[in-house]
N, CA, C and O atoms as a DFTB+ gen file, in Angstrom:
696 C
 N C O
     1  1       6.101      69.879      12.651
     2  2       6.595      70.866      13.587
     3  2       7.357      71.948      12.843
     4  3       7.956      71.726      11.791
     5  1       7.308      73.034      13.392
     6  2       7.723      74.148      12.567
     7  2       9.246      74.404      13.123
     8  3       9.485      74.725      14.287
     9  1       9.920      74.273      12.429
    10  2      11.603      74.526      12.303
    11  2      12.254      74.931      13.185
    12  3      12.995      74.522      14.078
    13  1      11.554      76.498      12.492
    14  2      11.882      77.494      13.604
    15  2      11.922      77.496      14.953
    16  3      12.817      77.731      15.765
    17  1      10.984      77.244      15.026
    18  2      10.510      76.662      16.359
    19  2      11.605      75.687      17.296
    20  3      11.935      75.852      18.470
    21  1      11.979      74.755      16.452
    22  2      12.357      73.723      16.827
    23  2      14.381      74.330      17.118
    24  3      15.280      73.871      17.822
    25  1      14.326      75.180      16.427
    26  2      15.593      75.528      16.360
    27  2      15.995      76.940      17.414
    28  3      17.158      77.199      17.721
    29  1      14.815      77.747      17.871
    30  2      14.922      78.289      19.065
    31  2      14.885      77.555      20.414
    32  3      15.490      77.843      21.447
    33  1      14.130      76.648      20.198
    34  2      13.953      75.626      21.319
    35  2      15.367      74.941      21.817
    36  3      15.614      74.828      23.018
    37  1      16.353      74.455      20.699
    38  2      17.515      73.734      20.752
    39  2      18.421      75.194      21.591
    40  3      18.998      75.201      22.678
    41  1      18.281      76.059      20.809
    42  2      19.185      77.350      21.377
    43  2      19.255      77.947      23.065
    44  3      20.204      78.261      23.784
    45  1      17.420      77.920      23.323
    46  2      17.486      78.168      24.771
    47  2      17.813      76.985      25.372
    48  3      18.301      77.189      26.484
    49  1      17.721      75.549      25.007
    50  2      18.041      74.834      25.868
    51  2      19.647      74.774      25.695
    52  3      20.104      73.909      26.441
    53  1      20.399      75.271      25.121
    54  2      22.201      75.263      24.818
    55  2      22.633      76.120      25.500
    56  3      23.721      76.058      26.071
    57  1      21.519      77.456      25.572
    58  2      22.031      78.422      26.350
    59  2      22.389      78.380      27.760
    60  3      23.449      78.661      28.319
    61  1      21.178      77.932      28.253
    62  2      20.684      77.360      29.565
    63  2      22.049      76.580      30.198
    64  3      22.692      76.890      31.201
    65  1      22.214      75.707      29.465
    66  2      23.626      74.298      29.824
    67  2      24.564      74.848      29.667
    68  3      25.407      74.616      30.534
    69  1      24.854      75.530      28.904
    70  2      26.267      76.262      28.732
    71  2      26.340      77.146      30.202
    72  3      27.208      76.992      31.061
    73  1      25.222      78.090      30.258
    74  2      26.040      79.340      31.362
    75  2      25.655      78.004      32.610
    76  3      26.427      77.811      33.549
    77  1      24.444      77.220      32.437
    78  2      24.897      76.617      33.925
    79  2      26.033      75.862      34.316
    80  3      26.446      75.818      35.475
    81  1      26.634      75.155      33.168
    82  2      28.192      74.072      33.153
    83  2      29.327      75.812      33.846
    84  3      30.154      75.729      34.754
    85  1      29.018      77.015      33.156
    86  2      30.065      77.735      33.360
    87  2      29.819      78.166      34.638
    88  3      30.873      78.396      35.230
    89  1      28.455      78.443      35.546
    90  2      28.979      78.882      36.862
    91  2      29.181      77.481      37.767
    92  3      29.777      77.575      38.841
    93  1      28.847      76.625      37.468
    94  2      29.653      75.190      37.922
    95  2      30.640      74.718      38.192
    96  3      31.028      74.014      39.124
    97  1      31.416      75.449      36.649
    98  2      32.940      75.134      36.722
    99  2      33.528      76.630      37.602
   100  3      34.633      76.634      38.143
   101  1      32.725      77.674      37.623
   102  2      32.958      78.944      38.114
   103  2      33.292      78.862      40.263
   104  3      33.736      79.697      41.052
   105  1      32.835      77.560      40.417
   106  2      32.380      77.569      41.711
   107  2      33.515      76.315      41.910
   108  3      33.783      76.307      43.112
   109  1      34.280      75.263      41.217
   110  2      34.967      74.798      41.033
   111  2      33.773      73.426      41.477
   112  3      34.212      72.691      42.362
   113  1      32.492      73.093      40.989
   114  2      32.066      72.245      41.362
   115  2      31.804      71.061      39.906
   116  3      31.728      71.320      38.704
   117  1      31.725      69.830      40.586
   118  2      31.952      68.553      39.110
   119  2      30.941      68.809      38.429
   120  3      31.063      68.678      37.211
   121  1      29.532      69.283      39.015
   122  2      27.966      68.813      38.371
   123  2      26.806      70.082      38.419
   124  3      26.271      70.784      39.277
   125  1      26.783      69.964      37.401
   126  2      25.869      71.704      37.054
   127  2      24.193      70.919      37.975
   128  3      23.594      69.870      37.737
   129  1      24.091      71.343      38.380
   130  2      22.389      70.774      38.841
   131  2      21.343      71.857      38.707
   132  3      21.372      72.627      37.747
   133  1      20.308      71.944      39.763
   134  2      18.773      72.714      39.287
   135  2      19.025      74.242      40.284
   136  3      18.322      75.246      40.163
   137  1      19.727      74.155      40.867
   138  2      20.334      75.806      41.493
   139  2      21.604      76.119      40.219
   140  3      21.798      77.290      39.893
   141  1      22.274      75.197      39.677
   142  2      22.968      76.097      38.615
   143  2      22.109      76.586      37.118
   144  3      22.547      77.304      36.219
   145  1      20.932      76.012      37.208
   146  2      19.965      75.766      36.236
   147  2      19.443      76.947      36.946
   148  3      19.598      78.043      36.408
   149  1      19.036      76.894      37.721
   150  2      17.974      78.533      38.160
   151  2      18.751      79.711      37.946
   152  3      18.227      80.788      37.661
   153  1      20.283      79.505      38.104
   154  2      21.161      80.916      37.965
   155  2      21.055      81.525      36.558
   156  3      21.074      82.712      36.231
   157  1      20.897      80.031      35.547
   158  2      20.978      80.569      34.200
   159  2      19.970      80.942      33.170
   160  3      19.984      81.527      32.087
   161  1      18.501      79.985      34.454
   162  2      17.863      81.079      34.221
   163  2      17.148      82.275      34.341
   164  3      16.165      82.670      33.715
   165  1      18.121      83.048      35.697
   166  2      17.690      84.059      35.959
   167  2      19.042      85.124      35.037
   168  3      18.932      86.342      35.178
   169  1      19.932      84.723      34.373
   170  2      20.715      85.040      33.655
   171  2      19.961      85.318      31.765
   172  3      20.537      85.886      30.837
   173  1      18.784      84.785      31.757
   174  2      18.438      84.487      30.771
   175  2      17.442      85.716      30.110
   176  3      16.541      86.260      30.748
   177  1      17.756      85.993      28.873
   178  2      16.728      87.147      28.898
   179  2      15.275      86.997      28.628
   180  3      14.431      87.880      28.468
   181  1      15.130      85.498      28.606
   182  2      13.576      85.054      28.274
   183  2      12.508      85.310      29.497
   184  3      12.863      85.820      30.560
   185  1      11.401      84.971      29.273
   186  2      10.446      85.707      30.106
   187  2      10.339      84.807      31.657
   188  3       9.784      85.303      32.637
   189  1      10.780      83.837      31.666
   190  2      11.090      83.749      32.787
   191  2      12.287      83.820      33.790
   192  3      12.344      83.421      34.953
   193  1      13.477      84.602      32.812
   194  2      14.838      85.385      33.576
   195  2      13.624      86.707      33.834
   196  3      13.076      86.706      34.937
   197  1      13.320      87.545      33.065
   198  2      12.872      88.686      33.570
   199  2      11.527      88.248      34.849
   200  3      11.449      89.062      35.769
   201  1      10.699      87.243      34.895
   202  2      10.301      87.166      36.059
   203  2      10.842      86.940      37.095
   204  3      10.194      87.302      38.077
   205  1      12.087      86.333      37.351
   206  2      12.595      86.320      38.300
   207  2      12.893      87.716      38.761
   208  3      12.273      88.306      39.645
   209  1      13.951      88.204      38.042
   210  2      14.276      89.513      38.068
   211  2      13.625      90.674      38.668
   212  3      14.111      91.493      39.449
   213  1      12.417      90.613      38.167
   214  2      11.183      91.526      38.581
   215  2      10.183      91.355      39.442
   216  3       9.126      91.983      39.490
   217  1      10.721      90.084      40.435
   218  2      10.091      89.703      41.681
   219  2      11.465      90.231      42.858
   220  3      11.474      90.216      44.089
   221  1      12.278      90.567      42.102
   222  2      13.247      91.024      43.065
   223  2      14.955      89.519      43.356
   224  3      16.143      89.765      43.563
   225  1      14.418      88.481      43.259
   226  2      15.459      87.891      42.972
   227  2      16.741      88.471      42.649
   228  3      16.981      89.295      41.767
   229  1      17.970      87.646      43.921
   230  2      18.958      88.400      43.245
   231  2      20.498      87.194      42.923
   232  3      20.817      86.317      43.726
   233  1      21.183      87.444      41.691
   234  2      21.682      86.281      41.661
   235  2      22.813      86.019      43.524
   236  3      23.242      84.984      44.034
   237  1      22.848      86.569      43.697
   238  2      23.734      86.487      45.033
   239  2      22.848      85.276      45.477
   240  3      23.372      84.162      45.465
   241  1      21.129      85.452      45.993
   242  2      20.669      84.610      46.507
   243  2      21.226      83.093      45.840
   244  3      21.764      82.214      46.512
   245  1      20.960      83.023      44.369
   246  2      21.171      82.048      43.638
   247  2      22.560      81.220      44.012
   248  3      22.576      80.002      44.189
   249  1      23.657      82.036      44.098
   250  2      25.028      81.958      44.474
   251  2      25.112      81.036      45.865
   252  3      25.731      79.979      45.986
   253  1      24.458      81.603      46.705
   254  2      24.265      80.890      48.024
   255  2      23.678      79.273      48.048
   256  3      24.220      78.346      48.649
   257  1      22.552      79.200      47.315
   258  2      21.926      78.303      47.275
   259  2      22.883      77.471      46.586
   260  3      23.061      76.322      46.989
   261  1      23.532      77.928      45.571
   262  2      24.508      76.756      44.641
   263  2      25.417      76.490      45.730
   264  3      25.658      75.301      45.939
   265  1      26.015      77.419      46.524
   266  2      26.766      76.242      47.607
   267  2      26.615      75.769      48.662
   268  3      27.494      75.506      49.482
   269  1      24.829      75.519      48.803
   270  2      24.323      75.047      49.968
   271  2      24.389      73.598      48.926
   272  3      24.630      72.724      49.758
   273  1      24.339      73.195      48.139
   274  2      24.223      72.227      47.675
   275  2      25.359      71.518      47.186
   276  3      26.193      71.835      46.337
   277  1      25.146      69.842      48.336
   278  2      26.641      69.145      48.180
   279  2      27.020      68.505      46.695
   280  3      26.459      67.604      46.071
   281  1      27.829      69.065      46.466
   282  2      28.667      68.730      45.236
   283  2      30.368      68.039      45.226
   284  3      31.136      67.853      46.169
   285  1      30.467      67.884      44.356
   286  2      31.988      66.862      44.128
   287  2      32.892      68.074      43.682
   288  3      32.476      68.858      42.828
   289  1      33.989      68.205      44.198
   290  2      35.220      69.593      43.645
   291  2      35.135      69.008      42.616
   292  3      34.887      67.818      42.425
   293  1      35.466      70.328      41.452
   294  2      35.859      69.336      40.123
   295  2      37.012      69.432      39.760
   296  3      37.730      70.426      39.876
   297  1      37.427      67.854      39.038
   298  2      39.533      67.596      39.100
   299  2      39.649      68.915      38.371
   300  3      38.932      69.760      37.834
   301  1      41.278      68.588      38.699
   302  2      42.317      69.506      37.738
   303  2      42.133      69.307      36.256
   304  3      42.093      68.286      35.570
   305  1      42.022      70.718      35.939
   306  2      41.941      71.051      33.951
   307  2      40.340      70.096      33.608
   308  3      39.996      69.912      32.440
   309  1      39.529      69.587      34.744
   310  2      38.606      68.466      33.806
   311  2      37.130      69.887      33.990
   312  3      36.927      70.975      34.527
   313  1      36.599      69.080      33.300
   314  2      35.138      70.419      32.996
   315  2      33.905      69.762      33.806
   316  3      33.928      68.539      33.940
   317  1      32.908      70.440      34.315
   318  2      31.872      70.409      35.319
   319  2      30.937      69.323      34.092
   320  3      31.378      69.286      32.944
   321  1      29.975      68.692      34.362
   322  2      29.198      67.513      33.921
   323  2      27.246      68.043      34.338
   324  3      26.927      68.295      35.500
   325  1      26.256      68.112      33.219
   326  2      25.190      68.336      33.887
   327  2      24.996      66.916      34.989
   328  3      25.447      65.780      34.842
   329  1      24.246      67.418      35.990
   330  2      23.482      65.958      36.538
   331  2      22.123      65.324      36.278
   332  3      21.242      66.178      36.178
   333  1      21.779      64.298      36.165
   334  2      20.645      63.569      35.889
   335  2      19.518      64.938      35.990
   336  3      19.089      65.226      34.873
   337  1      19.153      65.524      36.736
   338  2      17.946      66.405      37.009
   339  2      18.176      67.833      36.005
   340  3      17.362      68.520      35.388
   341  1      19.256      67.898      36.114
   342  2      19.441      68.907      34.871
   343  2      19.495      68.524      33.544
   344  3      18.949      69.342      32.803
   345  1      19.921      67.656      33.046
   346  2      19.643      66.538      31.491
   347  2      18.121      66.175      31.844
   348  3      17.343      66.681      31.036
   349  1      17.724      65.687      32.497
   350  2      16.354      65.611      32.188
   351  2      15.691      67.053      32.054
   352  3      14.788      67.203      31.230
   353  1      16.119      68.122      32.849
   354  2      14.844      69.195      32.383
   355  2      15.247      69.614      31.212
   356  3      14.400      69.464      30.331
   357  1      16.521      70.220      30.792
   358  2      16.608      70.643      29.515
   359  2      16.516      69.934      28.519
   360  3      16.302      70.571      27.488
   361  1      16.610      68.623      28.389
   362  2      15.814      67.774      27.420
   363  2      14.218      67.616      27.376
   364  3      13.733      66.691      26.724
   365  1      13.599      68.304      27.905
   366  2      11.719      68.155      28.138
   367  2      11.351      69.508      28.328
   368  3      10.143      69.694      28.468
   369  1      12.152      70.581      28.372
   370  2      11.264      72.006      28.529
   371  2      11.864      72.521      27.015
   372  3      12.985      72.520      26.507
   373  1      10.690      72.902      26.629
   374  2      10.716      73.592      25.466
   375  2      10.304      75.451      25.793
   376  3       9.793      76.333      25.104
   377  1      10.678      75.405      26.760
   378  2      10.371      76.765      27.066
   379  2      11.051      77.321      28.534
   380  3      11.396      76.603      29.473
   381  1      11.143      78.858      28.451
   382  2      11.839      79.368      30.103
   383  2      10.786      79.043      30.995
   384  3      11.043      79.125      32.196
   385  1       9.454      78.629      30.584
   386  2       8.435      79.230      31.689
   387  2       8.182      77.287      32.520
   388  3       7.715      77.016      33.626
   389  1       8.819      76.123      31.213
   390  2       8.612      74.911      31.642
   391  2       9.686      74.936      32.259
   392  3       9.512      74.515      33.403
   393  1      10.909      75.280      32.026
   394  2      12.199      75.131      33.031
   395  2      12.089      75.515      34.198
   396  3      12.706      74.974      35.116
   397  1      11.173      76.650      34.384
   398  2      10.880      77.034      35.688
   399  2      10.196      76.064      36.650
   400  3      10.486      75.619      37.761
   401  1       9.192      75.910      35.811
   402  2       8.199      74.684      36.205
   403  2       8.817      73.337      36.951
   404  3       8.292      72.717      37.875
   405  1      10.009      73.072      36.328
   406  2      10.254      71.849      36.748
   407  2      11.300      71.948      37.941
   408  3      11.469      71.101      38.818
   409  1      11.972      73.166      37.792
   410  2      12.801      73.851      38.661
   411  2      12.300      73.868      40.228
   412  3      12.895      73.897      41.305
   413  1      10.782      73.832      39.793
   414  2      10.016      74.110      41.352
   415  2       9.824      73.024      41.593
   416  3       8.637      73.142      41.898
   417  1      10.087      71.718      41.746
   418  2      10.197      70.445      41.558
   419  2      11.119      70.662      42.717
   420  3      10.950      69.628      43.362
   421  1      11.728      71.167      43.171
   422  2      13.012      70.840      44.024
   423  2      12.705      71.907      45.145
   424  3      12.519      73.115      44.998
   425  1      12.699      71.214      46.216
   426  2      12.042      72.091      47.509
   427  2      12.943      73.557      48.240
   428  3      12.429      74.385      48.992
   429  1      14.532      73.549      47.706
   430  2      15.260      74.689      47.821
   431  2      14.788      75.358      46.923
   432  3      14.536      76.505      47.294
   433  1      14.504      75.108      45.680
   434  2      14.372      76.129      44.724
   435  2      12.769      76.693      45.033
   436  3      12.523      77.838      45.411
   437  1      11.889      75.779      44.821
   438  2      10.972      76.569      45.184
   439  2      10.504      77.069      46.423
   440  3       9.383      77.523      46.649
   441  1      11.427      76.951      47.184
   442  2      11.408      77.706      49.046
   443  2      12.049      78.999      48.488
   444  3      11.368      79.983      48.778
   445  1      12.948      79.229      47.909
   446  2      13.646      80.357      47.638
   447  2      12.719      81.273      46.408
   448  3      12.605      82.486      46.583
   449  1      12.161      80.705      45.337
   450  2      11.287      81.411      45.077
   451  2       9.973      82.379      45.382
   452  3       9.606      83.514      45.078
   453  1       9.340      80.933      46.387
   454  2       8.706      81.480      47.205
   455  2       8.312      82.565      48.035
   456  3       7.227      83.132      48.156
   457  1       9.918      82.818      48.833
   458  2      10.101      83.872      49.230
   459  2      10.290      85.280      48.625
   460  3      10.454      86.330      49.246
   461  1      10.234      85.089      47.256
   462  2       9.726      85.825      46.569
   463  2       8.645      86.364      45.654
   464  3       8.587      87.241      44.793
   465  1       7.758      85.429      46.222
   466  2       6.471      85.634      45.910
   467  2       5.745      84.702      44.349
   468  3       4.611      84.787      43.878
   469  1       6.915      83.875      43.892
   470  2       6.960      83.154      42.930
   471  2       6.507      82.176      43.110
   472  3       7.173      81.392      43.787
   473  1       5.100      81.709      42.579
   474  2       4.474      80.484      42.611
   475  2       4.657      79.530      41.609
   476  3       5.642      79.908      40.976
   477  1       4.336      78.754      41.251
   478  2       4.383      77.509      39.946
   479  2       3.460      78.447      38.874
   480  3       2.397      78.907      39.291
   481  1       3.910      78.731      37.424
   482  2       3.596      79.253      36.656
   483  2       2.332      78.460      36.064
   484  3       2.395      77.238      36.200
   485  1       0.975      79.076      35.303
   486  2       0.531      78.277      34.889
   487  2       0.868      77.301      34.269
   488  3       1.964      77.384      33.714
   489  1       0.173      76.158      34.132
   490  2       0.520      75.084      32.370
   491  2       0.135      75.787      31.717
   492  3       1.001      76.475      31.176
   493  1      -1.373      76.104      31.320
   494  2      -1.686      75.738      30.137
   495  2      -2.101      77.696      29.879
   496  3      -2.601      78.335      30.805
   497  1      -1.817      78.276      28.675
   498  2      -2.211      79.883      28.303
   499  2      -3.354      79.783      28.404
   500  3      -3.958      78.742      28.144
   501  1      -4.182      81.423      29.018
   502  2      -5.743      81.397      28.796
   503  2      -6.009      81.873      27.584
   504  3      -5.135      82.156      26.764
   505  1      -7.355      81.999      27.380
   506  2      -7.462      82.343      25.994
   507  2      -7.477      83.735      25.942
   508  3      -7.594      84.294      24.851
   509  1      -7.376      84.359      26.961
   510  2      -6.788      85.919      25.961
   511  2      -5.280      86.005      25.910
   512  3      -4.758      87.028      25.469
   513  1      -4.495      84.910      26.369
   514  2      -3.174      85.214      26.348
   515  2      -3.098      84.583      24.328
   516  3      -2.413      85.170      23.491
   517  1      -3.980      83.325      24.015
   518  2      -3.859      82.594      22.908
   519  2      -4.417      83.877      22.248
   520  3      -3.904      83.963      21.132
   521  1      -5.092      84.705      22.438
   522  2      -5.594      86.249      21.359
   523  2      -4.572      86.902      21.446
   524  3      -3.778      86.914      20.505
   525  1      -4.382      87.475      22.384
   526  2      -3.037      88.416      22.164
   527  2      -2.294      87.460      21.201
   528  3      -2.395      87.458      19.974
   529  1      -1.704      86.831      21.794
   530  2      -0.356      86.587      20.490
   531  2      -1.093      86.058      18.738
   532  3      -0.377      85.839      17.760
   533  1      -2.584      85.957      18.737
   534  2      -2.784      85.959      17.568
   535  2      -2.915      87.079      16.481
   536  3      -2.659      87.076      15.277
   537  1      -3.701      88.624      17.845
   538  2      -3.731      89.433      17.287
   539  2      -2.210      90.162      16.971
   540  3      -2.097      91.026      16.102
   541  1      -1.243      89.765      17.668
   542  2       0.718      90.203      17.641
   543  2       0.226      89.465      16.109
   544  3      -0.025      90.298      15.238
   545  1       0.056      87.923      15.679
   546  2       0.632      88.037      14.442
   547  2       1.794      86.660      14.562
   548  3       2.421      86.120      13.650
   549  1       1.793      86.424      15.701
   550  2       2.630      85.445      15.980
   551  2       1.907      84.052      15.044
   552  3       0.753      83.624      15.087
   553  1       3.192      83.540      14.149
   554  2       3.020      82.568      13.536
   555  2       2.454      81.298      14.010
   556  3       3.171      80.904      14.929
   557  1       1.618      80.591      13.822
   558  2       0.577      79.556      14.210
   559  2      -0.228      79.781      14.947
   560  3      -1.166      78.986      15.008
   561  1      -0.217      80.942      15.815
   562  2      -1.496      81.216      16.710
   563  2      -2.410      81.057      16.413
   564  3      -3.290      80.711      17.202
   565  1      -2.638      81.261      14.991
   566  2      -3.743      81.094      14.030
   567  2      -4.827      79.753      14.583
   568  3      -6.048      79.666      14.716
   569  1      -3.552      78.713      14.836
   570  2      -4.447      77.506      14.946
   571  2      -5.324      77.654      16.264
   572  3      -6.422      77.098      16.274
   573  1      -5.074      78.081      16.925
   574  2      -5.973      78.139      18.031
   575  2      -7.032      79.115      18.428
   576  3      -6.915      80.267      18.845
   577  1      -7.854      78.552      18.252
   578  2      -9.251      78.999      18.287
   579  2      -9.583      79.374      19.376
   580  3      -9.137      78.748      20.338
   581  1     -10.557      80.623      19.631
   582  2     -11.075      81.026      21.107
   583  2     -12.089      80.412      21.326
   584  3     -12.921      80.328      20.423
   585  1     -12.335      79.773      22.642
   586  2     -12.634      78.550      23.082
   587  2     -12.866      77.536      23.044
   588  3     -13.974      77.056      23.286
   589  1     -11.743      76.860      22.686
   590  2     -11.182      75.982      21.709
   591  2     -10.448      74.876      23.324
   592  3      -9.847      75.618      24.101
   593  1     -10.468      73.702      23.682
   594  2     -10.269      72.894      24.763
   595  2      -9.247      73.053      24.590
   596  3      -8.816      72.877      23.451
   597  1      -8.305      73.498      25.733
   598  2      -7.317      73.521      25.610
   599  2      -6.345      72.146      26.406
   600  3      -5.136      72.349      26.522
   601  1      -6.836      70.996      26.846
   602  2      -6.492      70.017      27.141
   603  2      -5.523      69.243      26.196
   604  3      -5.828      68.167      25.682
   605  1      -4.332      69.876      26.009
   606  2      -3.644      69.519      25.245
   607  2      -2.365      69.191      25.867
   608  3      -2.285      69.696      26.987
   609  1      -1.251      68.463      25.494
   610  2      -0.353      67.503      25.112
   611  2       0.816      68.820      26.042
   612  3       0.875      69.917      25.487
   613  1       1.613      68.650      27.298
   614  2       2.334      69.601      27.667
   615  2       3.266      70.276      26.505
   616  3       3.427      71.496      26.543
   617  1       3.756      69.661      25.683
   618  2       4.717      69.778      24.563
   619  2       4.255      70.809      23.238
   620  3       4.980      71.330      22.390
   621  1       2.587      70.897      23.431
   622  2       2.374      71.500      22.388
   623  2       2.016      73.007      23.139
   624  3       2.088      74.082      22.544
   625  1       1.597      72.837      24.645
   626  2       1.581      74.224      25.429
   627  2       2.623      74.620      25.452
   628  3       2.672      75.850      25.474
   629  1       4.013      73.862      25.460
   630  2       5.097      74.939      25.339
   631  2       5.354      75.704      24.520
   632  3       5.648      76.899      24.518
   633  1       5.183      74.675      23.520
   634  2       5.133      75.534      22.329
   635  2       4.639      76.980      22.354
   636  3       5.266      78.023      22.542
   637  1       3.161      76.729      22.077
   638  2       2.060      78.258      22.556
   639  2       2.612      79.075      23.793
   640  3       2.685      80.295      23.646
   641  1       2.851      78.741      24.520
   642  2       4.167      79.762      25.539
   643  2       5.088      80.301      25.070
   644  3       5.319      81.464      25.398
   645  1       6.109      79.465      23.930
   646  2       6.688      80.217      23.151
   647  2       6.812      80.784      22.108
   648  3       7.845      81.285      21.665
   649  1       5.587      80.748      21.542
   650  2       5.302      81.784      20.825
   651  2       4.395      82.861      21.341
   652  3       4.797      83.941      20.905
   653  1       3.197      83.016      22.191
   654  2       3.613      83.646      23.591
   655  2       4.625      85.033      24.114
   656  3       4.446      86.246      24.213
   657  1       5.891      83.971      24.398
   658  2       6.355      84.957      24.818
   659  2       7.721      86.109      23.628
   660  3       8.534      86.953      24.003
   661  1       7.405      85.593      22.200
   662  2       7.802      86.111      20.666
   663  2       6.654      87.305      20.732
   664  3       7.078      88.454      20.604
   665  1       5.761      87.185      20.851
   666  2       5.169      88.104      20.778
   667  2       4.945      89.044      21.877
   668  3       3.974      89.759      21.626
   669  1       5.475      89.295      22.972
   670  2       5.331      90.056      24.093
   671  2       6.724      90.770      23.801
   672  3       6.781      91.999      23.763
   673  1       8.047      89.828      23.558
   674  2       8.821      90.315      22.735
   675  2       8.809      91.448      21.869
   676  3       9.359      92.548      21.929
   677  1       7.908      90.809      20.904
   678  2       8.034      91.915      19.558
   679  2       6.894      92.832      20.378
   680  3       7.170      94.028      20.280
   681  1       5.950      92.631      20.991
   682  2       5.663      94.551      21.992
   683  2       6.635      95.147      22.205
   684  3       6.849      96.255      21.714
   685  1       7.650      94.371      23.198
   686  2       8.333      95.650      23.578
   687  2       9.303      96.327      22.935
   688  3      10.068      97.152      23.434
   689  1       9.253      95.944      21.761
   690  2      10.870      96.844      20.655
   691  2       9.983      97.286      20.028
   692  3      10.432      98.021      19.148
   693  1       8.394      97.193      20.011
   694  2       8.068      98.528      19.230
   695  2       7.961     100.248      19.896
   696  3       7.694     101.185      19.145
């Protein structure tokens, strides 16, 4: 596995837990869950914060939904705790577009998406999305061949999602 890789992967998932523990503790609630997980990542500048974003989503909605959902006050001076559903996704998505994915797993979140026109993202890239990012230049794309089975292992599609979305990236700062 390539490093790099492995070490952006650790970052969005730190990022993710961090701002969701902070609007958690922001709301004075014990347990970050999958509406404080959707806030952070519509907070997020990866490609699935900007899809939210650009379906019109607004964090206010997000705000609401975090306190439609029953939670424990959290004590004096003590710090907010992820919950089981949030430790499990950010330990298994290697990407914004799988966090989303699993996010829709939960019938508020994806009712509220919904209403914005947000469906369950593909799994797996087509193969002109696997060209584009080969012709970007994006590192390992290489390995994947055009029409090439793409019945592969969810873990290694994230991957290719995120490199993916490195290269849609490096479009737009040119």
């Amino acid at each position: 596995m390539d490093s790099t890789l492995d070490k952006r992967i650790a970052a969005m998932r730190g990022s993710l837990m961090d701002t969701a523990l902070e609007a958690a503790e922001s709301r004075g609630q014990r347990l970050a869950g999958v509406a404080h997980v959707l806030y952070a990542l519509y907070r997020n500048d990866g490609f699935a914060g900007r899809l939210l974003r650009a379906h019109g989503l607004e964090s206010a909605e997000i705000r609401r939904l975090m306190g439609t959902v029953p939670n424990m006050p959290l004590a004096d001076g003590g710090k907010p705790v992820p919950n089981l559903s949030t430790r499990r996704i950010l330990k298994h998505a290697n990407d914004t577009l799988e966090v989303l994915r699993y996010l829709q797993g939960n019938d508020q979140v994806a009712g509220l998406l919904a209403s914005h026109g947000i469906g369950k993202p593909d799994r797996q890239p087509t193969q002109a999305q696997v060209l584009a990012a080969a012709q970007a230049g994006v590192e390992a794309a290489g390995l994947l061949a055009p029409g090439r089975d793409y019945g592969m292992n969810p873990g290694y599609l994230a991957r290719v999602r995120l490199m993916l979305e490195a290269a849609l990236d490096g479009e737009g700062a040119r």
